[in-house]
KEKE-3310 file (N, C-alpha, C; in steps of 0.2 Angstrom, whole numbers, plus 5000, padded with zeros to 4 digits):
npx = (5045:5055:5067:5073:5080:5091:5108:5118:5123:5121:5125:5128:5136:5143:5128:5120:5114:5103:5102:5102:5110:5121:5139:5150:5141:5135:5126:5124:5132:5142:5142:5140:5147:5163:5170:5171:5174:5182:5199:5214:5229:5241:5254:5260:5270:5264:5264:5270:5285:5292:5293:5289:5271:5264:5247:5230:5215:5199:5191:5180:5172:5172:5173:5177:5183:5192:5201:5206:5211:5221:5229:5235:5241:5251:5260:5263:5270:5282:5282:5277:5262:5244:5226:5215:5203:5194:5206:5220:5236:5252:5270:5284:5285:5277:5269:5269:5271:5258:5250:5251:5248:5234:5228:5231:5220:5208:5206:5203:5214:5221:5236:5239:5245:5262)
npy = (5409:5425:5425:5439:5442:5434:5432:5423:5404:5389:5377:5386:5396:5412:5425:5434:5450:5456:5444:5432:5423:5413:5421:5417:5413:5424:5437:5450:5458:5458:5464:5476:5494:5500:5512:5530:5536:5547:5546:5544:5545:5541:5540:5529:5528:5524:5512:5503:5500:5510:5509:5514:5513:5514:5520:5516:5526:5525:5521:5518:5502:5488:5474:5465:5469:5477:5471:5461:5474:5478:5469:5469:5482:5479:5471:5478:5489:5480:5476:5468:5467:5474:5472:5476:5483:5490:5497:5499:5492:5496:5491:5503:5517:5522:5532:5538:5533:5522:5534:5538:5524:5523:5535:5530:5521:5524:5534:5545:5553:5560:5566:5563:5569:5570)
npz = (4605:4607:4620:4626:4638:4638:4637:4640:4637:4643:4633:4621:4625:4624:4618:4606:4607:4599:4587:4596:4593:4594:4598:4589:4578:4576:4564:4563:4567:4560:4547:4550:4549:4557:4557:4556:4546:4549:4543:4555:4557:4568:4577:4593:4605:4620:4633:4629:4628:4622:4607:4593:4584:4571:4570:4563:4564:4562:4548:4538:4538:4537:4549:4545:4531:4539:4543:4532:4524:4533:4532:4520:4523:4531:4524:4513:4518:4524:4538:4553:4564:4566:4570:4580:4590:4582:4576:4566:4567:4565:4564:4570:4562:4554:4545:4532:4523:4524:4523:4511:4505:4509:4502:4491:4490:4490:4502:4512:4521:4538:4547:4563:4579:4584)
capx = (5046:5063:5071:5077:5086:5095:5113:5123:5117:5128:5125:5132:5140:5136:5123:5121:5109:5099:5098:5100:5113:5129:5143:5153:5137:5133:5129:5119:5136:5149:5140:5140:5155:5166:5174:5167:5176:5188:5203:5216:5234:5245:5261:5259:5273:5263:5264:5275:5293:5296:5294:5283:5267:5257:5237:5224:5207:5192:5191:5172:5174:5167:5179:5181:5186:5199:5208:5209:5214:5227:5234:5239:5246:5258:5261:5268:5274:5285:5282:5273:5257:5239:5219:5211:5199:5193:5211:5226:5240:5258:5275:5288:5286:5276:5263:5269:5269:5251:5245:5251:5243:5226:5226:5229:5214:5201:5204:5207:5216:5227:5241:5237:5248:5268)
capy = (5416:5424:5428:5446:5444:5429:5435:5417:5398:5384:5374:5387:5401:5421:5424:5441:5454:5456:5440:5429:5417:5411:5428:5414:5413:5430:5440:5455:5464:5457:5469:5485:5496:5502:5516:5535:5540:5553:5541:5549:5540:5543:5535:5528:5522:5524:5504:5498:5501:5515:5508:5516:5507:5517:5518:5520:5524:5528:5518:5516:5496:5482:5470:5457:5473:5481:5463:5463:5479:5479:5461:5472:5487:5473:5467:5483:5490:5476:5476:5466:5473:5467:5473:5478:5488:5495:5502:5496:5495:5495:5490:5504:5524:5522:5536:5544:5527:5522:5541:5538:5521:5526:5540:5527:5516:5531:5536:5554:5553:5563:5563:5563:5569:5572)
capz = (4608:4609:4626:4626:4644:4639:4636:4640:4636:4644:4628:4615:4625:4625:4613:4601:4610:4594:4584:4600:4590:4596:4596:4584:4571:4572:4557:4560:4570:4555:4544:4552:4549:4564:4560:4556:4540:4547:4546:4559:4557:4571:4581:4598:4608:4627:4635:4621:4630:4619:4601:4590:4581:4569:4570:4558:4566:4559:4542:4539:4533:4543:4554:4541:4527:4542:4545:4526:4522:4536:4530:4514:4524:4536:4516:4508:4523:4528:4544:4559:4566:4573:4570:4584:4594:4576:4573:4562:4571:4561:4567:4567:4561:4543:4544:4528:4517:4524:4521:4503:4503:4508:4497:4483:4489:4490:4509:4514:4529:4542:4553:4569:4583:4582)
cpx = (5053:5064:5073:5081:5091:5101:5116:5119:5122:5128:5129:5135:5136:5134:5121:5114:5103:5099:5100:5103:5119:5135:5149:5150:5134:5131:5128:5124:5142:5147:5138:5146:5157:5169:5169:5168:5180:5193:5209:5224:5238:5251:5261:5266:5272:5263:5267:5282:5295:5297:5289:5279:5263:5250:5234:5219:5203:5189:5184:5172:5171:5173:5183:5186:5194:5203:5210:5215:5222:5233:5240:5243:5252:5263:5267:5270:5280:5290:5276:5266:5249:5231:5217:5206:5194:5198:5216:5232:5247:5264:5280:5284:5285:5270:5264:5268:5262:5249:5246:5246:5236:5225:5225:5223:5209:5201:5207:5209:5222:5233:5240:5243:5257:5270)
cpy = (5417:5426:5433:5447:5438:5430:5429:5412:5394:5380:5377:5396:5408:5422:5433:5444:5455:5451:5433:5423:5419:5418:5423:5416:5419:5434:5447:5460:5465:5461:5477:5489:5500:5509:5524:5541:5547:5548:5547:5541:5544:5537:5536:5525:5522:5512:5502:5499:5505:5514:5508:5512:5514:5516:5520:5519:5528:5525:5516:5508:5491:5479:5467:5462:5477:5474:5464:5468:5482:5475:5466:5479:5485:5473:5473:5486:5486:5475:5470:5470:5469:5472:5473:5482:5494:5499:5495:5497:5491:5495:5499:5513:5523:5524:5537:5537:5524:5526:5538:5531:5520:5529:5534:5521:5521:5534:5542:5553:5559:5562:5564:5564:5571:5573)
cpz = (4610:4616:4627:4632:4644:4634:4635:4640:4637:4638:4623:4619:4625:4618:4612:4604:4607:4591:4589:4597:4594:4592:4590:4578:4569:4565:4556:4565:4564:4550:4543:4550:4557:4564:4557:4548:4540:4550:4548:4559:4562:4573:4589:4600:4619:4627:4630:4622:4627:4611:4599:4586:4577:4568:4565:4563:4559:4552:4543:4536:4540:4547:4549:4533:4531:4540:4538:4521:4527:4535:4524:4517:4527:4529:4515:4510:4525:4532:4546:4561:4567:4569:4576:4588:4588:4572:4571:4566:4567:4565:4566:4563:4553:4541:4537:4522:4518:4524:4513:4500:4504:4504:4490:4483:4491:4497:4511:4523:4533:4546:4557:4575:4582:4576)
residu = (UNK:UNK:UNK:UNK:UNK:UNK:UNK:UNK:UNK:UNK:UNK:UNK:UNK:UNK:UNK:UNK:UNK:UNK:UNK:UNK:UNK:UNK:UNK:UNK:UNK:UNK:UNK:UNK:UNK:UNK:UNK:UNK:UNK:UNK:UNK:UNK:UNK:UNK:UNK:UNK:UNK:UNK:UNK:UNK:UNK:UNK:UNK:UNK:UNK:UNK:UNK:UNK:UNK:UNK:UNK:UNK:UNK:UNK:UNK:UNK:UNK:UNK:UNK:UNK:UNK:UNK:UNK:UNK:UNK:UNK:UNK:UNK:UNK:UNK:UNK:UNK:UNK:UNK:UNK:UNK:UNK:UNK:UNK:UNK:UNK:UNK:UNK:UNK:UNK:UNK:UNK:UNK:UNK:UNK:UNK:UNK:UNK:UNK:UNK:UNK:UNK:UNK:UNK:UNK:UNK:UNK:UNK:UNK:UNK:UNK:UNK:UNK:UNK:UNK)
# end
């Protein structure tokens, strides 16, 4: 009988709300996608000392497809930069060469902001 109120387990840790496994072994959240499919690139430099980072949000792709697809935009950009929160985040002011690169991997995307 599964436990539907049991969130944490001092043996394995906090435990996936839906299939009750350890958030490590999870499977049934690493298969959803995160984003909505209006991908929106902008440039942020709020909390960052004033140096810009470009974003992607919105890319409909799972977690383990963002990390990938951002590994390759750090890549051919050559720049620094992170996955998080569902967004791509890029070192440095390179909206216009990640529009271009989207577009050449199927993603209609926008510029966002300034």
């Amino acid at each position: 009988m599964k436990n539907r109120n049991l969130v944490y387990s001092t043996d394995q840790g906090r435990l996936c709300s839906d299939c009750e496994q350890p958030i490590s072994d999870c499977k049934c959240k690493s298969d959803q996608t995160i984003g909505d499919g209006n991908v929106l690139i902008a440039l942020e430099t709020k909390g960052r000392k004033g140096k810009g980072v470009t974003t992607i949000k919105g890319l409909p792709l799972t977690e383990e497809a963002l990390k990938q697809l951002g590994k390759k935009l750090k890549a051919q950009c050559g720049t620094g930069g992170s996955v998080k929160d569902g967004q791509i985040e890029i070192q440095g002011d390179n909206r216009e060469k990640v529009k271009s690169l989207l577009e050449v991997a199927g993603y209609k995307s926008k510029l966002f902001g300034r």
